[in-house]
KOLKE-520937 format. One record per residue (C-alpha): chain; x, z, y. Coordinates in nm, 2 decimals, padded with zeros to 4 digits. Example, Ala and Ser with C-alpha at 12.3 -4.5 7.8 and 13.67 -1.06 7.14 Angstrom:
! KOLKE-520937
['A'; [01.23; 00.78; -00.45]];
['A'; [01.37; 00.71; -00.11]];
END
This chain:
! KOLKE-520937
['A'; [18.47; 14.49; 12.37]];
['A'; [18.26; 14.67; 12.66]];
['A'; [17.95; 14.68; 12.63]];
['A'; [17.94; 14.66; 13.01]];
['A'; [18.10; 14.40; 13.06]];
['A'; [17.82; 14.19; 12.82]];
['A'; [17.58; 14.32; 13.02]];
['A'; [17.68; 14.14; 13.32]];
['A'; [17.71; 13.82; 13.13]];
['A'; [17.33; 13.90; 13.02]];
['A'; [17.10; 13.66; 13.25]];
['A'; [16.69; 13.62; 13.27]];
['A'; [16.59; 13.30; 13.24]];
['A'; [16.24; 13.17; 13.15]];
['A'; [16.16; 13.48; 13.06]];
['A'; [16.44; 13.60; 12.81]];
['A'; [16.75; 13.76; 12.83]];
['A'; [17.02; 13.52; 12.73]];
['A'; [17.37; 13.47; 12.72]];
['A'; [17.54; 13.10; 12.90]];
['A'; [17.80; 12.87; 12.66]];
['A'; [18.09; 12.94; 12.92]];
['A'; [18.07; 13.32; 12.95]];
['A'; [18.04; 13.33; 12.57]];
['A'; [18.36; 13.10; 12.54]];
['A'; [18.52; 13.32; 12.72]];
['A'; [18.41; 13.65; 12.53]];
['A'; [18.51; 13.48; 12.18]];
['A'; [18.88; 13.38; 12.33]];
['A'; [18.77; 12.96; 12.28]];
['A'; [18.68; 12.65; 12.56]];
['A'; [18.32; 12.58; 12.60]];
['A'; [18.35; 12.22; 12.45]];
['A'; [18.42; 12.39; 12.10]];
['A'; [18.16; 12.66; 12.10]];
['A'; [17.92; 12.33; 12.18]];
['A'; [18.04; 12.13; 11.96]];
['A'; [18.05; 12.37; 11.72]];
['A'; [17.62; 12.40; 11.84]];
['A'; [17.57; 12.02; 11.83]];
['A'; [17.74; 12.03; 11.47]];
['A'; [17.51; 12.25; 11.37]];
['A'; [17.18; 12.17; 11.61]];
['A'; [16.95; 12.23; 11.32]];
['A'; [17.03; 12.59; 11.34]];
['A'; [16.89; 12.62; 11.73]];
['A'; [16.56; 12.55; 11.79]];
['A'; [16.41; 12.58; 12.12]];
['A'; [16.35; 12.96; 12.10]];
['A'; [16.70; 13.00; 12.01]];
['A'; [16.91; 12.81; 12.26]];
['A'; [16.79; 12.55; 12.53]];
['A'; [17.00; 12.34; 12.78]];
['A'; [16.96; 12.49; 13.15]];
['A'; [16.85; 12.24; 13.42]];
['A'; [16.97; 12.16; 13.70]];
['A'; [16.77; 12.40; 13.91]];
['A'; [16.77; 12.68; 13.67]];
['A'; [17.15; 12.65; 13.70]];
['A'; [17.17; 12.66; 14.08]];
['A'; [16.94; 12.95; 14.07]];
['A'; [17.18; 13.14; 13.88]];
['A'; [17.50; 13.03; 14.06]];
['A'; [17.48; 13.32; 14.28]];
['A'; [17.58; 13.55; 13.95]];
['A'; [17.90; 13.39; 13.93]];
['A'; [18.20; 13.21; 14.09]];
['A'; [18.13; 12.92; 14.17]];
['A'; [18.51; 12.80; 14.18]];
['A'; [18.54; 12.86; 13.85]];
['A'; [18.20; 12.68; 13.77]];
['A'; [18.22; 12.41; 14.01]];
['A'; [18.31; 12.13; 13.78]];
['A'; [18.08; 12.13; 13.54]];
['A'; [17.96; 11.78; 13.39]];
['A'; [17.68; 11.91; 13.17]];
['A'; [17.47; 12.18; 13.18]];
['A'; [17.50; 12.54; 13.02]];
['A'; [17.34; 12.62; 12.70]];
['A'; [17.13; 12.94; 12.68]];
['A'; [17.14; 13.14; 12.44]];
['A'; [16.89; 13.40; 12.34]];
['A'; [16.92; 13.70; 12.11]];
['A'; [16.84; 13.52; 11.79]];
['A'; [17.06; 13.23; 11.89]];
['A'; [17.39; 13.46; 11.97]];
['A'; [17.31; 13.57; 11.62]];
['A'; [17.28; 13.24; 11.49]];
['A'; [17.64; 13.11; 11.66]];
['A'; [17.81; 13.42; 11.49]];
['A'; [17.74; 13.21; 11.18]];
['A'; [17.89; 12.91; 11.33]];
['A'; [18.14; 13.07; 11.49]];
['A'; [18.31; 13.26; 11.21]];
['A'; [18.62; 13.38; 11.38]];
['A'; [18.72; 13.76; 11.32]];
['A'; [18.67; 13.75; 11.72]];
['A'; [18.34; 13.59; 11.73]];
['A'; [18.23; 13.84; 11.46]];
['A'; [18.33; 14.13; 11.68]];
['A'; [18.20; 13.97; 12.01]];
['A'; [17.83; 13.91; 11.85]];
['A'; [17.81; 14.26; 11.70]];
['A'; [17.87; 14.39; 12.06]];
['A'; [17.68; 14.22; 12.18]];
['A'; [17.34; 14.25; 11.94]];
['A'; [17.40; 14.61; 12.02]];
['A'; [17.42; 14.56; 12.42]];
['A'; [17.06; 14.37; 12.36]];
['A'; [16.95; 14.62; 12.16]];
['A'; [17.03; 14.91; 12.38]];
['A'; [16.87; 14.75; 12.66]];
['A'; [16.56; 14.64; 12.49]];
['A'; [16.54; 15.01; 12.42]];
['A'; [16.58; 15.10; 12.73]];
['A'; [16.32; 14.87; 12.90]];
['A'; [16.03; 14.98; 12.63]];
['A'; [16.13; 15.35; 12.67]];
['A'; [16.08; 15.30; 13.08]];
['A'; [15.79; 15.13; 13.02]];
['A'; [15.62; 15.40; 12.81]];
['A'; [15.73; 15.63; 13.11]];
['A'; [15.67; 15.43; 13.34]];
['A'; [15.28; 15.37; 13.20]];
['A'; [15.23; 15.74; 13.14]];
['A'; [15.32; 15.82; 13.52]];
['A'; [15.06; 15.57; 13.63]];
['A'; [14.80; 15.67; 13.41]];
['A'; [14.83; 16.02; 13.53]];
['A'; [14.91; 15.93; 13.91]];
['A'; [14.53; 15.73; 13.86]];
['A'; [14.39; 16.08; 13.68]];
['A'; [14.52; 16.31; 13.97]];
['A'; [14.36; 16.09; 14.23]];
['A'; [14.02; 16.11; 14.08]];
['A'; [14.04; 16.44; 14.05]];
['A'; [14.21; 16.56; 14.38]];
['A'; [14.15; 16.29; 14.58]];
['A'; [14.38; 16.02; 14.72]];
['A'; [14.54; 16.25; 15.06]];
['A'; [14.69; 16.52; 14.88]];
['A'; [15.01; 16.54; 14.98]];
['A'; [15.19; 16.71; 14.64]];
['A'; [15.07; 16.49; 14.44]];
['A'; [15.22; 16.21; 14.64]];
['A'; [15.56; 16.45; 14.62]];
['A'; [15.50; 16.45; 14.24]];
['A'; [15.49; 16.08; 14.19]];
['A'; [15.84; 16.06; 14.41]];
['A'; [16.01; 16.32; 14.17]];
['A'; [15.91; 16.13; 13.86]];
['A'; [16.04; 15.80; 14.02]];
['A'; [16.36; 15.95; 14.14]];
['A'; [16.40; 16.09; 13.81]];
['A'; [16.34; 15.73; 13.65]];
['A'; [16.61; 15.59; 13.88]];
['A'; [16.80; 15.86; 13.79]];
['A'; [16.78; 15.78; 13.43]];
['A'; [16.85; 15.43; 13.47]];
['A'; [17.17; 15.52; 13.64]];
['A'; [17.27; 15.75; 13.34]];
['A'; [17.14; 15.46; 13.09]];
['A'; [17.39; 15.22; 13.26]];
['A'; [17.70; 15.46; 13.25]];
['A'; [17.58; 15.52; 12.86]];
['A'; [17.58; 15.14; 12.85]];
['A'; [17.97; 15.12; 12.97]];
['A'; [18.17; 15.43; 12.72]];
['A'; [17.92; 15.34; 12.41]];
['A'; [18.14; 15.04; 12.28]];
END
């Protein structure tokens, strides 16, 4: 499985990174009306933090991610699923295939979890020393404006890498 390819399939909605019934249906090789039913079977398991039921405007607002001729019949909306919940369906779904699916994709949600708090550090550090700089040398110098474009253009940079890492790791 590519780890890539999860990451596509990896939206943000209120808030959190999850996964939609359909796209994982289609990673695990089954319809969408048996991975629900296999969640309704087993509701208890998914609380709110879990999995949730998009609605009908979250849904529209995410349309533009995906075909919409494949999607266009839908009758009910999409569950969502977020990291804790995928692991939870891999103990619903116990297919060799869902086993392998869900342990690709913990790892994709790990790796980008990593990812976004390394950044972050980075990201906090270059502020914090852009806000030092400017008390000390003033707000017109123009290297240290040249400074703060390097260090940027070397984050881009290393988000660029981070995504190729993302695509030959699994």
């Amino acid at each position: 499985m590519d780890a890539a390819i999860i990451k596509n399939k990896i939206y943000e909605v209120r808030g959190q990174k999850v996964m939609l019934d359909f796209d994982l249906a289609e990673l695990y090789e089954t319809e969408t009306k048996y991975l629900k039913r296999a969640v309704k079977q087993n509701i208890k398991k998914f609380p709110s933090d879990f999995m949730f039921e998009l609605t009908k405007i979250e849904f529209e607002g995410l349309r533009c991610n995906f075909s919409t001729s494949k999607r266009g019949g839908i009758r009910y909306m999409p569950f969502a699923f977020t990291e804790h919940g995928l692991t939870m369906l891999a103990s619903v779904l116990n297919s060799s295939k869902a086993i392998e699916v869900n342990i690709t994709i913990v790892r994709t949600f790990i790796s980008i979890r990593n990812y976004i708090n390394k950044h972050k550090n980075l990201s906090e550090q270059i502020n914090e020393l852009r806000i030092e700089m400017q008390k000390e040398f003033g707000e017109r110098d123009v290297q240290l404006a040249s400074i703060y474009d390097a260090l940027e253009n070397l984050l881009d940079k290393n988000e660029d890498e981070m995504e190729q890492r993302l695509k030959w790791e699994h």
